[in-house]
N, CA, C and O atoms as CSV, one atom per row, in Angstrom:
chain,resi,resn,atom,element,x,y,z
A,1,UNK,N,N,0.842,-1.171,0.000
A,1,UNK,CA,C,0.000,0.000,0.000
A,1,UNK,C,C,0.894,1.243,0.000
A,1,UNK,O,O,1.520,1.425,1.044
A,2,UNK,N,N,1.057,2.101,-0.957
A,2,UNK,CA,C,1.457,3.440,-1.707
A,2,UNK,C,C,0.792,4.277,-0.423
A,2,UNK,O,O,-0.410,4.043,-0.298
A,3,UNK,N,N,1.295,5.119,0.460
A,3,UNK,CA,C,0.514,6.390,0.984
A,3,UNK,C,C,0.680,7.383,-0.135
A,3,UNK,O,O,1.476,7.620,-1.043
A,4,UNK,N,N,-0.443,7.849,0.357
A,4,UNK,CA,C,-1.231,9.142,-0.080
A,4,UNK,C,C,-0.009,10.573,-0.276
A,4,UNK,O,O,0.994,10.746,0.417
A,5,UNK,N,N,-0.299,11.100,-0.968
A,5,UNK,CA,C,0.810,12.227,-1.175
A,5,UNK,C,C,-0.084,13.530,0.093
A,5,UNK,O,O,0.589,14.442,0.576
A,6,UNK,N,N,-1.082,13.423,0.324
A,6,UNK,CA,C,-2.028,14.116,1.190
A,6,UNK,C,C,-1.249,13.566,2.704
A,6,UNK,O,O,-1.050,14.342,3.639
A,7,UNK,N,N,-0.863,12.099,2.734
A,7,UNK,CA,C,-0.142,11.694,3.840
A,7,UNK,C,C,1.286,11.909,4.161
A,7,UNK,O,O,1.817,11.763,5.261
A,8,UNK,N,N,1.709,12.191,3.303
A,8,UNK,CA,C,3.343,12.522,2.975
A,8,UNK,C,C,3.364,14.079,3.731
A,8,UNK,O,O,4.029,14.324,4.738
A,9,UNK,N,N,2.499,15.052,3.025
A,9,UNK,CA,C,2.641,16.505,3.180
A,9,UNK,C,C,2.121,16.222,4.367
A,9,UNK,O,O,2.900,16.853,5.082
A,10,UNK,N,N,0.993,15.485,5.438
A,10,UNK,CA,C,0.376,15.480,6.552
A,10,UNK,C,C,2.116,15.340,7.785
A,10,UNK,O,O,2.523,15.855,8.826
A,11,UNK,N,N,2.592,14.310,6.763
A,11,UNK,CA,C,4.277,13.970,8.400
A,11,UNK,C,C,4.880,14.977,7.751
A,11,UNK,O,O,5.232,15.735,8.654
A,12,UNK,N,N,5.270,15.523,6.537
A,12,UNK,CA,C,6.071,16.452,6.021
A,12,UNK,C,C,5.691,17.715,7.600
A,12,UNK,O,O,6.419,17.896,8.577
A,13,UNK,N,N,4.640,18.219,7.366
A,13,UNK,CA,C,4.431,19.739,8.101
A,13,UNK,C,C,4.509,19.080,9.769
A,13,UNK,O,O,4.819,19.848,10.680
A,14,UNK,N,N,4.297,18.068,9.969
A,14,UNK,CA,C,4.422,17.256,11.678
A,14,UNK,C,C,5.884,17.815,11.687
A,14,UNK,O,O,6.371,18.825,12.195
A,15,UNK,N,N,6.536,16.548,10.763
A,15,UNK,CA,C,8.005,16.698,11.108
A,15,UNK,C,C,8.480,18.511,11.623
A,15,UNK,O,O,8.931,19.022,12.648
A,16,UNK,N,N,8.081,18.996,10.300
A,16,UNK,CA,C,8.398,20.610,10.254
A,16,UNK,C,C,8.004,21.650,11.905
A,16,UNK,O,O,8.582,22.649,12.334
A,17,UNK,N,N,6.881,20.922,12.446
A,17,UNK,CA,C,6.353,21.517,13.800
A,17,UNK,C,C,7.350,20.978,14.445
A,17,UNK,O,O,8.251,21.753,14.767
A,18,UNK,N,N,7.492,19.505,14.827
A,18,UNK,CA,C,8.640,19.229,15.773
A,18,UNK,C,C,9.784,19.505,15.850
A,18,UNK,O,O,10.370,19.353,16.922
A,19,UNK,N,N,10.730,20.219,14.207
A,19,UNK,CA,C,11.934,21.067,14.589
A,19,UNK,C,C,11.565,21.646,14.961
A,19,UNK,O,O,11.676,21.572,16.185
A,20,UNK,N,N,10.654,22.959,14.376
A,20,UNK,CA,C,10.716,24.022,15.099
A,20,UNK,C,C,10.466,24.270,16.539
A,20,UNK,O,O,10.812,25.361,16.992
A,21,UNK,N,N,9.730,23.113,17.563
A,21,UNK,CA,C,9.623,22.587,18.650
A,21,UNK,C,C,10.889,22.547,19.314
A,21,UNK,O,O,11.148,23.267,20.278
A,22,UNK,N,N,11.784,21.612,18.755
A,22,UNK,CA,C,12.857,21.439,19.038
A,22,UNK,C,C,14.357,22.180,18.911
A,22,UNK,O,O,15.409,21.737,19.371
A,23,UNK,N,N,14.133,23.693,18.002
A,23,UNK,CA,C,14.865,24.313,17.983
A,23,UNK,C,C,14.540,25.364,18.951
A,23,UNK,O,O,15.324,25.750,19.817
A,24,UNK,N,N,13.110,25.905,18.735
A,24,UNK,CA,C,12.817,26.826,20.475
A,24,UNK,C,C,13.531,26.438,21.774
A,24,UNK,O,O,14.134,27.182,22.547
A,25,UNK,N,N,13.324,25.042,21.856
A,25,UNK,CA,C,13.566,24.360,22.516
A,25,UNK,C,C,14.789,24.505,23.322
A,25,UNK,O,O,14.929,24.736,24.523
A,26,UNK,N,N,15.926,24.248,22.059
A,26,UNK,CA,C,17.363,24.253,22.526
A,26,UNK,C,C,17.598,25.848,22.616
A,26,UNK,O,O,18.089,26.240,23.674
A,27,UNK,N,N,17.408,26.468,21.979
A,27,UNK,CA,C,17.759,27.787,22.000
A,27,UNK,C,C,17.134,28.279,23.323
A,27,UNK,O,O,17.941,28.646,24.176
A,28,UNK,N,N,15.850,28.343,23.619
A,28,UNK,CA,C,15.766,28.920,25.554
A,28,UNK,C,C,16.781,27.610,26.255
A,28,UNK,O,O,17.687,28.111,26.921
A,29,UNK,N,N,16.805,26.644,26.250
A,29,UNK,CA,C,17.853,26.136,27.285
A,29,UNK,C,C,19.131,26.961,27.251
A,29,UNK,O,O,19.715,27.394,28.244
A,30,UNK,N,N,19.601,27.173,25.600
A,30,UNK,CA,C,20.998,28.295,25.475
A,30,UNK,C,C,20.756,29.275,26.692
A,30,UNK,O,O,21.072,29.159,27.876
A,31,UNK,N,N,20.222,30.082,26.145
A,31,UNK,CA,C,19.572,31.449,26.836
A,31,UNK,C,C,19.783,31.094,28.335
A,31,UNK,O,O,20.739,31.483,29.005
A,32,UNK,N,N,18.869,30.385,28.731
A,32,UNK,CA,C,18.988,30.019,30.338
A,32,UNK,C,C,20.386,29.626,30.624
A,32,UNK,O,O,20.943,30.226,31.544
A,33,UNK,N,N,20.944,28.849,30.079
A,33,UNK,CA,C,22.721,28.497,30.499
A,33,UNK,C,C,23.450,29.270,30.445
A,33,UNK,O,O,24.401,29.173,31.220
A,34,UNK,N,N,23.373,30.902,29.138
A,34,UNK,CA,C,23.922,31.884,29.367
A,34,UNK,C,C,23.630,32.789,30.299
A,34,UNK,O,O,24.595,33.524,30.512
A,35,UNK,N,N,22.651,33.044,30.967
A,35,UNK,CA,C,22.153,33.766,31.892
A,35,UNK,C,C,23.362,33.103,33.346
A,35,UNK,O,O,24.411,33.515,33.841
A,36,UNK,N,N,22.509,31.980,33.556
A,36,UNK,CA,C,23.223,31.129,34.794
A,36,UNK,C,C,24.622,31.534,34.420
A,36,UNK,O,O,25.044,32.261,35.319
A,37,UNK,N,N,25.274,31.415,33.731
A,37,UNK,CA,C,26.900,31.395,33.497
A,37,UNK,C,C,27.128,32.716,33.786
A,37,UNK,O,O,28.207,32.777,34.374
A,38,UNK,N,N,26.702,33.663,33.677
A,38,UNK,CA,C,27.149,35.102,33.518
A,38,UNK,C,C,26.598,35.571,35.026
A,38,UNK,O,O,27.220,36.512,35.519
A,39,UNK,N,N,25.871,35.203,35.543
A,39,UNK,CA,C,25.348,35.190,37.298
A,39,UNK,C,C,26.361,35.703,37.907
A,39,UNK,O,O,27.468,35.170,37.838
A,40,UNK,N,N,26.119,36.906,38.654
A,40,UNK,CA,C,27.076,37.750,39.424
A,40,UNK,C,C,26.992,37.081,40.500
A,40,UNK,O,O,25.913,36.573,40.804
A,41,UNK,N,N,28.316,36.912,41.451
A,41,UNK,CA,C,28.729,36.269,42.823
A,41,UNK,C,C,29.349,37.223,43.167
A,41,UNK,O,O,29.629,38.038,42.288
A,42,UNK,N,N,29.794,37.483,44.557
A,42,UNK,CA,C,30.571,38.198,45.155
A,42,UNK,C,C,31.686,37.402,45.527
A,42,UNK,O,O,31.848,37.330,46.745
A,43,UNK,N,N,32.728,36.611,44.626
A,43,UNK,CA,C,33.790,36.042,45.077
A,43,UNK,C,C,34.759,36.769,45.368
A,43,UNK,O,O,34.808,37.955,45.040
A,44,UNK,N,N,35.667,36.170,46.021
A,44,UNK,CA,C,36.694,37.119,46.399
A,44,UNK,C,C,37.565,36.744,45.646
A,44,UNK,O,O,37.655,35.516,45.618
A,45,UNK,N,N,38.568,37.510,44.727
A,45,UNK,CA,C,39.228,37.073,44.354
A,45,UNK,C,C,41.149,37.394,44.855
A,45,UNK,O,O,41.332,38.566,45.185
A,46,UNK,N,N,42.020,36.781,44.894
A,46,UNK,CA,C,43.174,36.531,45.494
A,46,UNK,C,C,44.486,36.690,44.538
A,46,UNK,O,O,44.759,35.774,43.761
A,47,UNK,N,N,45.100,37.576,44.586
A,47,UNK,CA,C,46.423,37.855,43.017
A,47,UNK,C,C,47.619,37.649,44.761
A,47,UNK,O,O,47.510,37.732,45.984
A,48,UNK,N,N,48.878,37.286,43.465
A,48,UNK,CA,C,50.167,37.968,43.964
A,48,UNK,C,C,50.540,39.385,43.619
A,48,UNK,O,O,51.186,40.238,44.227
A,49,UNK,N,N,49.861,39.366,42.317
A,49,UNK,CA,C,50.258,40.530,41.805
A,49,UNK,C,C,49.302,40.824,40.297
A,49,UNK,O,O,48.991,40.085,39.363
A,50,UNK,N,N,49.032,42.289,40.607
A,50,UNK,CA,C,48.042,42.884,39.304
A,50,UNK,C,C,48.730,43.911,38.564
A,50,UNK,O,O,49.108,44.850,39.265
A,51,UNK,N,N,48.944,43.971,37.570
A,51,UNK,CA,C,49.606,44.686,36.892
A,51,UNK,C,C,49.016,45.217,36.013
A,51,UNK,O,O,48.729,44.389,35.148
A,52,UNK,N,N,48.439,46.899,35.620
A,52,UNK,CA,C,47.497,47.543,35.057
A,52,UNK,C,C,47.958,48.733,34.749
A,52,UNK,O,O,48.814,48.989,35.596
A,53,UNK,N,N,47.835,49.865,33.781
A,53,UNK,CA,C,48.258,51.221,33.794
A,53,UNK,C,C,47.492,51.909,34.286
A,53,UNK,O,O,47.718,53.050,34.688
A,54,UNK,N,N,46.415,51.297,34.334
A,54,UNK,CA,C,45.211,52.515,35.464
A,54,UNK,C,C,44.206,51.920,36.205
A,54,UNK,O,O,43.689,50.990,35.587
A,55,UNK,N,N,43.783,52.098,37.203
A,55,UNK,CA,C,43.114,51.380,38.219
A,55,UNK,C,C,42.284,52.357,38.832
A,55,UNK,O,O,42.746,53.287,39.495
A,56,UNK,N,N,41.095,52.177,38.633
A,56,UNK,CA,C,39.729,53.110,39.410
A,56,UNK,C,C,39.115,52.176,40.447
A,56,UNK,O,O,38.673,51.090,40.074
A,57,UNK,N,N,39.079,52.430,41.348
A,57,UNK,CA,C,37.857,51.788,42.301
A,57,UNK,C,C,36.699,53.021,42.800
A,57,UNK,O,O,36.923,54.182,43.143
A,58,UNK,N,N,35.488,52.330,42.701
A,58,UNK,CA,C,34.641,53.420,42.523
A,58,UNK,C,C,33.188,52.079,43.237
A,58,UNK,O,O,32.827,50.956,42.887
A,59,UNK,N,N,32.796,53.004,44.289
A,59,UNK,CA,C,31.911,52.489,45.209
A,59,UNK,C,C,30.588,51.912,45.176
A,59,UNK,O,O,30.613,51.315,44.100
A,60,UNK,N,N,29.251,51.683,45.767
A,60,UNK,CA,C,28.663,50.407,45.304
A,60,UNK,C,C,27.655,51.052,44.128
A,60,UNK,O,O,27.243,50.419,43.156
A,61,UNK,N,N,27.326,52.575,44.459
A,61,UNK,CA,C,26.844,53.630,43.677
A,61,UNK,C,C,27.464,53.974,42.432
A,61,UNK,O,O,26.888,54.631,41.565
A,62,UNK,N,N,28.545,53.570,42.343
A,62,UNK,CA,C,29.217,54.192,40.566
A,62,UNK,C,C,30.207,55.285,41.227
A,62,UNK,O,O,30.998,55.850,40.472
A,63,UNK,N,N,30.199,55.635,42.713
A,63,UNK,CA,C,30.932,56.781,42.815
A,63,UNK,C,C,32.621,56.606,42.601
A,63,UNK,O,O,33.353,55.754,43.103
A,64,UNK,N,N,32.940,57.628,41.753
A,64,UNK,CA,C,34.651,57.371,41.919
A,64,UNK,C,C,35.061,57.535,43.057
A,64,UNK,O,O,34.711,58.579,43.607
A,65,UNK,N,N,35.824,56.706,43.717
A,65,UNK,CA,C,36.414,56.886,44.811
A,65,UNK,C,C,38.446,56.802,44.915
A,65,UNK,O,O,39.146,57.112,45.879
A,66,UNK,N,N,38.761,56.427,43.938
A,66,UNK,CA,C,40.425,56.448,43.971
A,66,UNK,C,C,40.561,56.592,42.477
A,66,UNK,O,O,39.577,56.097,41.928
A,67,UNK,N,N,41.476,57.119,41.578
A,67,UNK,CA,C,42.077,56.842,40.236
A,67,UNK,C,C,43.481,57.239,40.125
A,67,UNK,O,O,44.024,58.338,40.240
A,68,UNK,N,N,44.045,55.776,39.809
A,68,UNK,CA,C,45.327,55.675,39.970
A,68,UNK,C,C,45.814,55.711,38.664
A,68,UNK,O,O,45.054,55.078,37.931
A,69,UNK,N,N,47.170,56.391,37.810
A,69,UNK,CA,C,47.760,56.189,37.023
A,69,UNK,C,C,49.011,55.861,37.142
A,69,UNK,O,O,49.428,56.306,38.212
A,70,UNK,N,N,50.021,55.158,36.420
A,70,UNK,CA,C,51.202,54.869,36.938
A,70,UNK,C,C,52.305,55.180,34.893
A,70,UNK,O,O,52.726,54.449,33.997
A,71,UNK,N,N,52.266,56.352,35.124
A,71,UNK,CA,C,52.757,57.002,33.612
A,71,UNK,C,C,54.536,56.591,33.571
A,71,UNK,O,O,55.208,55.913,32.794
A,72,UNK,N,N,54.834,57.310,34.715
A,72,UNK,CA,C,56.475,57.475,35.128
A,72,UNK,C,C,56.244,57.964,36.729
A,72,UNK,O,O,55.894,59.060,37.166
A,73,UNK,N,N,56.574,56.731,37.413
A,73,UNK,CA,C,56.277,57.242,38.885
A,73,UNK,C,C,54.701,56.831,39.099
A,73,UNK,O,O,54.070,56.189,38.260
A,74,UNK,N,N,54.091,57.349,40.498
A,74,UNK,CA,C,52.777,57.159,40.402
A,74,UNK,C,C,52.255,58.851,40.631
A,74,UNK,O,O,52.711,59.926,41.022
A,75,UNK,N,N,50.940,58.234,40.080
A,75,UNK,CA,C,49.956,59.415,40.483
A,75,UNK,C,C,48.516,58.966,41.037
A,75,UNK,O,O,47.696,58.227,40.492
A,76,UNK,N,N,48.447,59.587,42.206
A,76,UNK,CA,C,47.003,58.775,42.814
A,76,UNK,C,C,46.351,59.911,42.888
A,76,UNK,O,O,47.024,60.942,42.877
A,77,UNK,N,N,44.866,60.002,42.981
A,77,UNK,CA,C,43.910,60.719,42.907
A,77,UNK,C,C,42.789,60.313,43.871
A,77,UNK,O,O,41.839,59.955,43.174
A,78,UNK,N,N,42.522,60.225,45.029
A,78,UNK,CA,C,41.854,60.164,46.187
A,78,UNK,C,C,40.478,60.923,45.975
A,78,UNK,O,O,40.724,62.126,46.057
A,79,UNK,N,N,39.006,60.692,45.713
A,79,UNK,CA,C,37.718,61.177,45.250
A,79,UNK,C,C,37.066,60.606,47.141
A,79,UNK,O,O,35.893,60.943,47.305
A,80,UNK,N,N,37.516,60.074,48.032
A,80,UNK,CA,C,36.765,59.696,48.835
A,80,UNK,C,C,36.299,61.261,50.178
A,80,UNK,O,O,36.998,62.255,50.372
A,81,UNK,N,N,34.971,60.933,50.840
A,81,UNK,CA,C,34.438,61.801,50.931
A,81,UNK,C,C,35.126,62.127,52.323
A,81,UNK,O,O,35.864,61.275,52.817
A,82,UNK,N,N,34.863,63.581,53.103
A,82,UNK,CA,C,35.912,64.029,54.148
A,82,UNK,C,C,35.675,63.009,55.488
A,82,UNK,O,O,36.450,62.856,56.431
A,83,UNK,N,N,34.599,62.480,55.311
A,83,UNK,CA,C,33.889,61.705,56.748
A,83,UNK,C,C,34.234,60.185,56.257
A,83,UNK,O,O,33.267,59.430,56.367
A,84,UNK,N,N,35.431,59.583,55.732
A,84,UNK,CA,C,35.643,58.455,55.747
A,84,UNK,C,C,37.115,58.737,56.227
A,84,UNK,O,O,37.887,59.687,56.092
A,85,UNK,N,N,37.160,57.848,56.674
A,85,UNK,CA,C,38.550,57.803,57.746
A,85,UNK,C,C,39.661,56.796,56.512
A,85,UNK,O,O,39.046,56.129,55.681
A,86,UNK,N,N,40.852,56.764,56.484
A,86,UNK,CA,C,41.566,56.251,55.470
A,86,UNK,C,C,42.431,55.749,56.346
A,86,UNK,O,O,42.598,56.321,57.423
A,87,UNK,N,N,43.164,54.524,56.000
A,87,UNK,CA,C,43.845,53.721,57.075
A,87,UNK,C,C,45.276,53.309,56.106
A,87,UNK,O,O,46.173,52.619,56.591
């Protein structure tokens, strides 16, 4: 028994739903694994040594609080406010 060409195009457009099923599919799992992967932690992280030509630290607000350059010699630039004590 020959199927129907009406049956052919019937699994033809199935098949066609279940990629596209299956490509949504994988692509939000992507999405979700890139999200998770990129997930901010507060680790601490631990050097012997960092080596940079310029170094800003700037507080939980965006505020600048130090900018360091190191051209020839250093140059530091202190932005912190008069009521923080510096140690």
């Amino acid at each position: 028994m020959k199927p129907a060409l009406s049956d052919i195009q019937a699994r033809i457009h199935r098949l066609e739903r279940q990629n596209r099923t299956l490509i949504t599919t994988l692509c939000v799992m992507c999405g979700v694994a890139l999200i998770a992967a990129t997930k901010h932690s507060d680790a601490i992280i631990n050097a012997t040594e960092i080596r940079t030509q310029r170094l800003t630290l700037v507080d939980e607000q965006g505020k600048l609080l130090v900018d360091t350059r190191g051209v020839k010699g250093v140059e530091i630039r202190a932005y912190l406010p008069h009521n923080v004590v510096q140690q």
